[in-house]
mmCIF file as Biopython writes it, N, C-alpha, C and O atoms, coordinates in Angstrom:
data_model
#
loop_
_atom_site.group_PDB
_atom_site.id
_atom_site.type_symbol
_atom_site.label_atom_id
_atom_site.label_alt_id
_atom_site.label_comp_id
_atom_site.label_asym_id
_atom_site.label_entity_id
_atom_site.label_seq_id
_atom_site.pdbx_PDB_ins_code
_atom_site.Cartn_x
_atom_site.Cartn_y
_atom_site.Cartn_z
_atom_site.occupancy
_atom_site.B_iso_or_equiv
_atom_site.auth_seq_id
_atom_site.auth_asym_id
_atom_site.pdbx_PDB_model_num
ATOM 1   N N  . UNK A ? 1  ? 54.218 88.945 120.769 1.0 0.0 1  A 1 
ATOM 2   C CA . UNK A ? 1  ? 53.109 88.850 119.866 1.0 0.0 1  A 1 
ATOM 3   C C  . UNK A ? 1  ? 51.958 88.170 120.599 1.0 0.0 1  A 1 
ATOM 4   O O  . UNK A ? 1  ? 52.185 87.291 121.430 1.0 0.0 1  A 1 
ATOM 5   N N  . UNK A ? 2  ? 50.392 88.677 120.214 1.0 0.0 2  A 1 
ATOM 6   C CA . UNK A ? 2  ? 49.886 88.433 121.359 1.0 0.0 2  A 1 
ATOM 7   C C  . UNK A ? 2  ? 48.553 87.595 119.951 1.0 0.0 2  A 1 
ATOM 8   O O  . UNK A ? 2  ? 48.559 87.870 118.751 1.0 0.0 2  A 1 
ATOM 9   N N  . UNK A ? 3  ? 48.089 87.116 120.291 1.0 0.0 3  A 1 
ATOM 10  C CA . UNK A ? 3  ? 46.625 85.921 119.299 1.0 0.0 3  A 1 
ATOM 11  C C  . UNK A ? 3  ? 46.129 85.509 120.130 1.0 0.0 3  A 1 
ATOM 12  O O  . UNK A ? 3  ? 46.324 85.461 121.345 1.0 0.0 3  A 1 
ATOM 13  N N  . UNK A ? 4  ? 44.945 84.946 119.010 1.0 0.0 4  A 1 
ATOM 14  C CA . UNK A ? 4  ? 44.034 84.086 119.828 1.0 0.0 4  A 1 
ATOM 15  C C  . UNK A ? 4  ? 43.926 82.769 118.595 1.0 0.0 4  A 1 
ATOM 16  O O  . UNK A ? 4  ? 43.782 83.076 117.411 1.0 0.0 4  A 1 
ATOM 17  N N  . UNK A ? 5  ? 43.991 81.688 118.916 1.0 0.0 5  A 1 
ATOM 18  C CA . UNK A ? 5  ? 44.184 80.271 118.387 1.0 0.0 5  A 1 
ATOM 19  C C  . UNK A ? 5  ? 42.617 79.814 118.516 1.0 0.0 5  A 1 
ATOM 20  O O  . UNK A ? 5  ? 41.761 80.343 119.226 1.0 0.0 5  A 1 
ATOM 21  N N  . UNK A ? 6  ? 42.461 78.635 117.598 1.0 0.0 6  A 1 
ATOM 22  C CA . UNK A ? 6  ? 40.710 77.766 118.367 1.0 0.0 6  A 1 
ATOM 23  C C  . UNK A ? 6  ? 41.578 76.195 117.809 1.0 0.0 6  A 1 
ATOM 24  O O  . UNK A ? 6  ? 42.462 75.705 117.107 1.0 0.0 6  A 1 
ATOM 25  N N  . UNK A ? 7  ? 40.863 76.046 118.444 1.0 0.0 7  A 1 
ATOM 26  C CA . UNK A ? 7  ? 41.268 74.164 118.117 1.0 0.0 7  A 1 
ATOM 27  C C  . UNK A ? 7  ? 39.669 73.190 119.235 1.0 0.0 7  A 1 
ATOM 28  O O  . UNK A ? 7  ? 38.792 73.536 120.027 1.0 0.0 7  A 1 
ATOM 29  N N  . UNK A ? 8  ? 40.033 72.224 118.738 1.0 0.0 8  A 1 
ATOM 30  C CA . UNK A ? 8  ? 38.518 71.152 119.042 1.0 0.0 8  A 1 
ATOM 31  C C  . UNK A ? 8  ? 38.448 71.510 120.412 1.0 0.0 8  A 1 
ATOM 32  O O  . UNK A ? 8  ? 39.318 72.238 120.891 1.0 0.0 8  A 1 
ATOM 33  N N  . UNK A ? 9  ? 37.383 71.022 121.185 1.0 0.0 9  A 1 
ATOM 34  C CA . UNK A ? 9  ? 36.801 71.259 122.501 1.0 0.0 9  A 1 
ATOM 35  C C  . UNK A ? 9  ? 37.963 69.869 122.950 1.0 0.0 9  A 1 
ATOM 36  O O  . UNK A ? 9  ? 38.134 70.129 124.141 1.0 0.0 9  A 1 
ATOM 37  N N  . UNK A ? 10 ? 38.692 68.778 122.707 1.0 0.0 10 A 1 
ATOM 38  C CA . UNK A ? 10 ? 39.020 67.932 123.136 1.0 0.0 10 A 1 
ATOM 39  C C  . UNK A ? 10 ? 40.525 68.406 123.390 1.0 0.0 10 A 1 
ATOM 40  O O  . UNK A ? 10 ? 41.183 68.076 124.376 1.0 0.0 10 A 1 
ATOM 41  N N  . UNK A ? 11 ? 40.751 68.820 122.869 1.0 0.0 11 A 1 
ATOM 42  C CA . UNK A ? 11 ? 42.218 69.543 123.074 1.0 0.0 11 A 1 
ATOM 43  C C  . UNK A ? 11 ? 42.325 70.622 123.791 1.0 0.0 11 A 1 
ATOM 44  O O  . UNK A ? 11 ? 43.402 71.063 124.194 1.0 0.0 11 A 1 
ATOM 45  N N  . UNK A ? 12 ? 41.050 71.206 124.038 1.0 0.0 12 A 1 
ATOM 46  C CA . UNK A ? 12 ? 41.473 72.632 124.500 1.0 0.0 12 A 1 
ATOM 47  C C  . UNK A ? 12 ? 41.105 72.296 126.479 1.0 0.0 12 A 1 
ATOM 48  O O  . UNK A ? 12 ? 41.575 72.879 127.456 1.0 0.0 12 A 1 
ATOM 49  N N  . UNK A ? 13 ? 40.157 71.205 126.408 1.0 0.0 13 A 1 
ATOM 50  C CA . UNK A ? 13 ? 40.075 70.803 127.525 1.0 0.0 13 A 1 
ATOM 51  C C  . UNK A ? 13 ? 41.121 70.181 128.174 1.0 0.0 13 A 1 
ATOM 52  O O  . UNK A ? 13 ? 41.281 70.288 129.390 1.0 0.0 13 A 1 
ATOM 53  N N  . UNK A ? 14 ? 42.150 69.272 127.154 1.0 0.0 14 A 1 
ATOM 54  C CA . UNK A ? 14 ? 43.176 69.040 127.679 1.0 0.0 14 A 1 
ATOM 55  C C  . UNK A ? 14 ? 44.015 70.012 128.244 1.0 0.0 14 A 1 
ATOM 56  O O  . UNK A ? 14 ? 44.339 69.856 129.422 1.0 0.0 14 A 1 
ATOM 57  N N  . UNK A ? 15 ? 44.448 71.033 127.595 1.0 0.0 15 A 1 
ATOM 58  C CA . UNK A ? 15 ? 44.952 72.103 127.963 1.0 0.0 15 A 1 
ATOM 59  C C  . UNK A ? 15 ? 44.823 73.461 128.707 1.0 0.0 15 A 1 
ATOM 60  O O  . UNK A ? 15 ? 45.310 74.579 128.540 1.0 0.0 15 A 1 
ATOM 61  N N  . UNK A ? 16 ? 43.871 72.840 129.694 1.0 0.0 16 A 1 
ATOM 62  C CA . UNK A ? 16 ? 42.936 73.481 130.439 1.0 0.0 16 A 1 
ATOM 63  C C  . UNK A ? 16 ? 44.025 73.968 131.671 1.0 0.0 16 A 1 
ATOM 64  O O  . UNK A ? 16 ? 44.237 75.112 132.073 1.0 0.0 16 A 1 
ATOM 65  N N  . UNK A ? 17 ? 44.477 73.014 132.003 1.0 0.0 17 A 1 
ATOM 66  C CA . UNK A ? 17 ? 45.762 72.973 133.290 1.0 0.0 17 A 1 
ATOM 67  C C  . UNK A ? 17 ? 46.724 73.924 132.756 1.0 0.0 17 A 1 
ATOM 68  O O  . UNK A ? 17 ? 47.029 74.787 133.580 1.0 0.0 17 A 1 
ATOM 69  N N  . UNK A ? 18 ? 47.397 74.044 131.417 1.0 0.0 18 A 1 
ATOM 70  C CA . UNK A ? 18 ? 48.452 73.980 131.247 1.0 0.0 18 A 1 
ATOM 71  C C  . UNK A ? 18 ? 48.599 75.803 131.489 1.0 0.0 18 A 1 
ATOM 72  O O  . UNK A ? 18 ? 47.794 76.644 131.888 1.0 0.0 18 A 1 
ATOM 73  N N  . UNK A ? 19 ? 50.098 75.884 131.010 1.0 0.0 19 A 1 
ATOM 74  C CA . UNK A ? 19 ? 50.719 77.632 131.835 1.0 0.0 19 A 1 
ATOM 75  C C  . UNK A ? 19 ? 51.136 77.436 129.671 1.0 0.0 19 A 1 
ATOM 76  O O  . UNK A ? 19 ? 50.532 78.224 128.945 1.0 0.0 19 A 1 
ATOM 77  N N  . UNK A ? 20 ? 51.797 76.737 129.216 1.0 0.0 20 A 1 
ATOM 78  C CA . UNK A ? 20 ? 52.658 76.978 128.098 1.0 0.0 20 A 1 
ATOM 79  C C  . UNK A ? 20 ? 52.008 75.759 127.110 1.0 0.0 20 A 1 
ATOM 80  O O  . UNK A ? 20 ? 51.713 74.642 127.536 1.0 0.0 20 A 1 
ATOM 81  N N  . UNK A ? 21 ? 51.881 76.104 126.015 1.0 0.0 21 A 1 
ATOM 82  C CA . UNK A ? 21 ? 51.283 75.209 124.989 1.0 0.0 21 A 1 
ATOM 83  C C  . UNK A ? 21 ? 52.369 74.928 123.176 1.0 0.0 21 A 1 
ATOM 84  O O  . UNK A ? 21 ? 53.083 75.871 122.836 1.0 0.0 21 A 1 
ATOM 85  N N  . UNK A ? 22 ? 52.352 74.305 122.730 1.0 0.0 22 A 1 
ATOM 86  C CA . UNK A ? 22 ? 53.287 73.972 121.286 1.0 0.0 22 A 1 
ATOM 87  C C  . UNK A ? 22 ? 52.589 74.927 119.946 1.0 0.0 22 A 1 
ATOM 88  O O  . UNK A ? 22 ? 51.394 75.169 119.783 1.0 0.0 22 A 1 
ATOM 89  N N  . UNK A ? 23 ? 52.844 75.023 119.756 1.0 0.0 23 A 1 
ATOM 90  C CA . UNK A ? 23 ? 52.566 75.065 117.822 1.0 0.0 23 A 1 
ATOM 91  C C  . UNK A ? 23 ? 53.360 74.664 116.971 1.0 0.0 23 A 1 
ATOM 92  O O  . UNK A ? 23 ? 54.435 75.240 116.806 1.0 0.0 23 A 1 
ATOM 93  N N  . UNK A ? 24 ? 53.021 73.669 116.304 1.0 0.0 24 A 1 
ATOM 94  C CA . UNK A ? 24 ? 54.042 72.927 115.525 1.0 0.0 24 A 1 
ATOM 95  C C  . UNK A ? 24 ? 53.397 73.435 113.880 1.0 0.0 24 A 1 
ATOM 96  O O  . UNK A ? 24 ? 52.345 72.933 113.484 1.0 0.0 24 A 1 
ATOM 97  N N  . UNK A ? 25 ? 54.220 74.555 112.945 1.0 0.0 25 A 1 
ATOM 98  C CA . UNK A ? 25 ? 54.436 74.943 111.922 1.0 0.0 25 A 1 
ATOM 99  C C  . UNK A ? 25 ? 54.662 73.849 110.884 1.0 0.0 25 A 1 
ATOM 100 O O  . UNK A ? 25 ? 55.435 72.925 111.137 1.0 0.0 25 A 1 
ATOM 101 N N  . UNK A ? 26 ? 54.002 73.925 109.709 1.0 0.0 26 A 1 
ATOM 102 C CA . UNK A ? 26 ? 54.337 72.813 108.686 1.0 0.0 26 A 1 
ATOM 103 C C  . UNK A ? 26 ? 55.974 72.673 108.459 1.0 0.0 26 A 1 
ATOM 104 O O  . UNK A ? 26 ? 56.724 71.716 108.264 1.0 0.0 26 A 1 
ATOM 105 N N  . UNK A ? 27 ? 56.155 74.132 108.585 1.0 0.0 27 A 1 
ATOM 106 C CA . UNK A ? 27 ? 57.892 73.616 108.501 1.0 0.0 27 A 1 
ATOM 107 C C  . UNK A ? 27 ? 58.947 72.962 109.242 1.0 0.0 27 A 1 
ATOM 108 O O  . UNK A ? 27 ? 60.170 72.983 109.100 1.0 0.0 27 A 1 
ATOM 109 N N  . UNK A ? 28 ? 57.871 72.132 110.413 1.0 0.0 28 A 1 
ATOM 110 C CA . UNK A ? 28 ? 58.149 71.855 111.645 1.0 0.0 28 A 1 
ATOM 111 C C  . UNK A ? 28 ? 58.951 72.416 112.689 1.0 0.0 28 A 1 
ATOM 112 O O  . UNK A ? 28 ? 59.835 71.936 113.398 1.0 0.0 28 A 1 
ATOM 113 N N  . UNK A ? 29 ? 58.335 73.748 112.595 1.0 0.0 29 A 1 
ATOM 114 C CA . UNK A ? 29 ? 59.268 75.257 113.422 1.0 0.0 29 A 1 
ATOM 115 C C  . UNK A ? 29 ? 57.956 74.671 114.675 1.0 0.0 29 A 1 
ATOM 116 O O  . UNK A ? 29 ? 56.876 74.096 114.533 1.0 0.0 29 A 1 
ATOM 117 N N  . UNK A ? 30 ? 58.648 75.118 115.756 1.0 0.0 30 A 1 
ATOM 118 C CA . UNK A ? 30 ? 57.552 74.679 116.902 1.0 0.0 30 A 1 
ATOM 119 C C  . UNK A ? 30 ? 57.888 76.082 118.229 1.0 0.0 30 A 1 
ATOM 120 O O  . UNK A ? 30 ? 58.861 76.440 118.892 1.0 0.0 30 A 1 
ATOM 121 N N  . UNK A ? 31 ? 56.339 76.550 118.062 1.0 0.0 31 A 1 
ATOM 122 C CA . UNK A ? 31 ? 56.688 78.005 118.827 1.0 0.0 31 A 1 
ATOM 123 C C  . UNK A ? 31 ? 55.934 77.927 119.870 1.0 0.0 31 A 1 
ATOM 124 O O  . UNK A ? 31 ? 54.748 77.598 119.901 1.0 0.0 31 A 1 
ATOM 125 N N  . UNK A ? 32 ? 56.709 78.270 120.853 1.0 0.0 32 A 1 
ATOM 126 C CA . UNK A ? 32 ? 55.780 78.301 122.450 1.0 0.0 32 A 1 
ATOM 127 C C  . UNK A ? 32 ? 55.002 79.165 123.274 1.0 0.0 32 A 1 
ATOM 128 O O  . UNK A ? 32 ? 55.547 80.067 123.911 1.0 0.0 32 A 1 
ATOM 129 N N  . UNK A ? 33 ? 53.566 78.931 123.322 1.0 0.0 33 A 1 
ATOM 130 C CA . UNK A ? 33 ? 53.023 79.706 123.216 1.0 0.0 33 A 1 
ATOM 131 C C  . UNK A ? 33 ? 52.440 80.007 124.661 1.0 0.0 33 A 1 
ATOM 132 O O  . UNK A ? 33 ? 51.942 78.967 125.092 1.0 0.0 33 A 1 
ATOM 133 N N  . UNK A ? 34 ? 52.351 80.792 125.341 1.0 0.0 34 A 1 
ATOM 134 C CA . UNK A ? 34 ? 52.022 81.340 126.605 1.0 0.0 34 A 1 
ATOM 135 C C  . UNK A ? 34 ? 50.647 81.679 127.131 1.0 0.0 34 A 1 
ATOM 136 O O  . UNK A ? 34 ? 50.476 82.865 127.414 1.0 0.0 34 A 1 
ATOM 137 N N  . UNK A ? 35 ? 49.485 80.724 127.338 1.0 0.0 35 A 1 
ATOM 138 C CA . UNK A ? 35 ? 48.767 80.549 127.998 1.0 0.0 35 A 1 
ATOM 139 C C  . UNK A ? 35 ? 47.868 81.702 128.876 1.0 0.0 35 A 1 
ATOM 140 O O  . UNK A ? 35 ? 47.342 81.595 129.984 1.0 0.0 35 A 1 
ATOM 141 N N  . UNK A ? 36 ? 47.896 82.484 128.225 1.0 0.0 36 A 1 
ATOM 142 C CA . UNK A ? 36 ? 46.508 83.480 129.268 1.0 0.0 36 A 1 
ATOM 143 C C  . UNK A ? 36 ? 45.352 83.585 129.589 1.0 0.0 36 A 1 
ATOM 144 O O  . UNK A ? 36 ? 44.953 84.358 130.460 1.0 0.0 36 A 1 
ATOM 145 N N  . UNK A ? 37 ? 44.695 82.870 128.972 1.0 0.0 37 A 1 
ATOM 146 C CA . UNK A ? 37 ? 43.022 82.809 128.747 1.0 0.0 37 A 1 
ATOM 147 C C  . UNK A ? 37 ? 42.305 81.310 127.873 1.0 0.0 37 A 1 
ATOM 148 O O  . UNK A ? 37 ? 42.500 81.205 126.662 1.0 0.0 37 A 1 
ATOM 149 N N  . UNK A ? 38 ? 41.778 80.610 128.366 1.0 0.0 38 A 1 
ATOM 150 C CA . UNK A ? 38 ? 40.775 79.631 127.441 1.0 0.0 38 A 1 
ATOM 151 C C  . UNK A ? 38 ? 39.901 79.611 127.931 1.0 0.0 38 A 1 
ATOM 152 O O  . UNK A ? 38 ? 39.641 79.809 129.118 1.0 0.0 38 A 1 
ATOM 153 N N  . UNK A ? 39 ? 39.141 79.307 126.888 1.0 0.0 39 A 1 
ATOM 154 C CA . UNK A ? 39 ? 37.398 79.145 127.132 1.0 0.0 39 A 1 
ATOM 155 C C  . UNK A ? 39 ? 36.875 78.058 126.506 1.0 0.0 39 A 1 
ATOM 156 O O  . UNK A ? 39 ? 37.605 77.579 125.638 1.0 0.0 39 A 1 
ATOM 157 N N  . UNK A ? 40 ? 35.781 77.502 126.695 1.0 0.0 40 A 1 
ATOM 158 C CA . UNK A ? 40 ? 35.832 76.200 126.614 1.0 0.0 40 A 1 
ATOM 159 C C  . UNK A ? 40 ? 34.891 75.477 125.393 1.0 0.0 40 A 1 
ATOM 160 O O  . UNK A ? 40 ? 34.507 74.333 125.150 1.0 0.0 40 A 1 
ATOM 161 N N  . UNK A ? 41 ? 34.697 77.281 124.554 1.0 0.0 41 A 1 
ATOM 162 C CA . UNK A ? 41 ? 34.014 77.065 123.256 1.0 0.0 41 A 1 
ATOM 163 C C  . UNK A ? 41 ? 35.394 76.658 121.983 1.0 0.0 41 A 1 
ATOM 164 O O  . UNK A ? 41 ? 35.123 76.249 120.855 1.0 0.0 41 A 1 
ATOM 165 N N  . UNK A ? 42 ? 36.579 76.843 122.396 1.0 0.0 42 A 1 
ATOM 166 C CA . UNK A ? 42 ? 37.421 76.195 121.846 1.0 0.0 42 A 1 
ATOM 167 C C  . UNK A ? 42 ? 38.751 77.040 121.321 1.0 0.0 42 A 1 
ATOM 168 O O  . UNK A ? 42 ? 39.631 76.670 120.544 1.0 0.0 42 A 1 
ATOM 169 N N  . UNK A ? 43 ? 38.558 78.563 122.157 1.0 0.0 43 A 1 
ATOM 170 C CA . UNK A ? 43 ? 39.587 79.509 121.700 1.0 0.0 43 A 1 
ATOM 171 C C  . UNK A ? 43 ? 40.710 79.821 123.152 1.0 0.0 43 A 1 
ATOM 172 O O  . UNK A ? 43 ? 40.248 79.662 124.282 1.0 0.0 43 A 1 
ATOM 173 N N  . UNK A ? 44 ? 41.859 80.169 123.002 1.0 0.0 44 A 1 
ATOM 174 C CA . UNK A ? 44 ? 43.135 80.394 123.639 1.0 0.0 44 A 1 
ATOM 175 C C  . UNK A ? 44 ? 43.433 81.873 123.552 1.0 0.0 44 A 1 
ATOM 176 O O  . UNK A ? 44 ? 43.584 82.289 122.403 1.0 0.0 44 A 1 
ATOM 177 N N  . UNK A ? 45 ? 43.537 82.656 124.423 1.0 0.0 45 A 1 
ATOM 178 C CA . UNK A ? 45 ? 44.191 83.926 124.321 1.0 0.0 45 A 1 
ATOM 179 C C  . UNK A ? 45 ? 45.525 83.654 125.025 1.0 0.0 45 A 1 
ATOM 180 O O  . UNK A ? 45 ? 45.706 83.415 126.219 1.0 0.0 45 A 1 
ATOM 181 N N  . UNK A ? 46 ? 46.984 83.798 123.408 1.0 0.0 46 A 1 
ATOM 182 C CA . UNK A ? 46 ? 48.344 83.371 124.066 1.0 0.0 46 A 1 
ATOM 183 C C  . UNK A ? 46 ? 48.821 84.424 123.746 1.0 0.0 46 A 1 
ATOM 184 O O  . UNK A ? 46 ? 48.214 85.251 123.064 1.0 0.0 46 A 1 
ATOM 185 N N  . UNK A ? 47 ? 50.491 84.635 124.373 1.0 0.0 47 A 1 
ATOM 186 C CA . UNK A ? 47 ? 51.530 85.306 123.548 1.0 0.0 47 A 1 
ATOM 187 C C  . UNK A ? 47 ? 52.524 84.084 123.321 1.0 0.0 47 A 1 
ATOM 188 O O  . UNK A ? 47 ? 52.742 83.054 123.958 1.0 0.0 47 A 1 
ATOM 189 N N  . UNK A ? 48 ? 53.043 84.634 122.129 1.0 0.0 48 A 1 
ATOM 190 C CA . UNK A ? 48 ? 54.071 83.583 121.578 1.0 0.0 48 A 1 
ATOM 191 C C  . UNK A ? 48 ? 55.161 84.577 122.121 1.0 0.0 48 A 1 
ATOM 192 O O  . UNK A ? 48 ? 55.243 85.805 122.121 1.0 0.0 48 A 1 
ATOM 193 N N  . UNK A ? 49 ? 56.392 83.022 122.828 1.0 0.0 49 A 1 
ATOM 194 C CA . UNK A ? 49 ? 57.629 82.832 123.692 1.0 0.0 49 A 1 
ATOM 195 C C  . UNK A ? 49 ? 58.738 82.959 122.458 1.0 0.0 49 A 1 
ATOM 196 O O  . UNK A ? 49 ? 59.548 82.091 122.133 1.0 0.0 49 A 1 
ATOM 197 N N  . UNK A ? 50 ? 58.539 84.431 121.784 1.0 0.0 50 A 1 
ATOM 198 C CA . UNK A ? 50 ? 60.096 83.761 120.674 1.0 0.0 50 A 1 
ATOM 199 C C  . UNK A ? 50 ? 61.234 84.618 121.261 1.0 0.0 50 A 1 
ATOM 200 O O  . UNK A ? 50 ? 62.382 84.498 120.832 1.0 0.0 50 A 1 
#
């Protein structure tokens, strides 16, 4: 499954390095999400690792 996520400029800069990133679900299901693309207006192009 392939998305695109946004989250704050402070987080996404953190995750600037990274290859694999979390999503933690209210149901506290936590899906790993695979890193292809960020930009630094605050969006992620991932595929989710299920």
């Amino acid at each position: 499954m392939r998305g695109r996520i946004w989250a704050n400029k402070g987080v996404i800069a953190k995750a600037l390095d990274a290859s694999v990133i979390g999503l933690l679900l209210t149901d506290q299901t936590l899906i790993g999400l695979q890193v292809e693309e960020l930009d630094r207006d605050g969006a992620a192009l991932v595929t989710a690792r299920i």
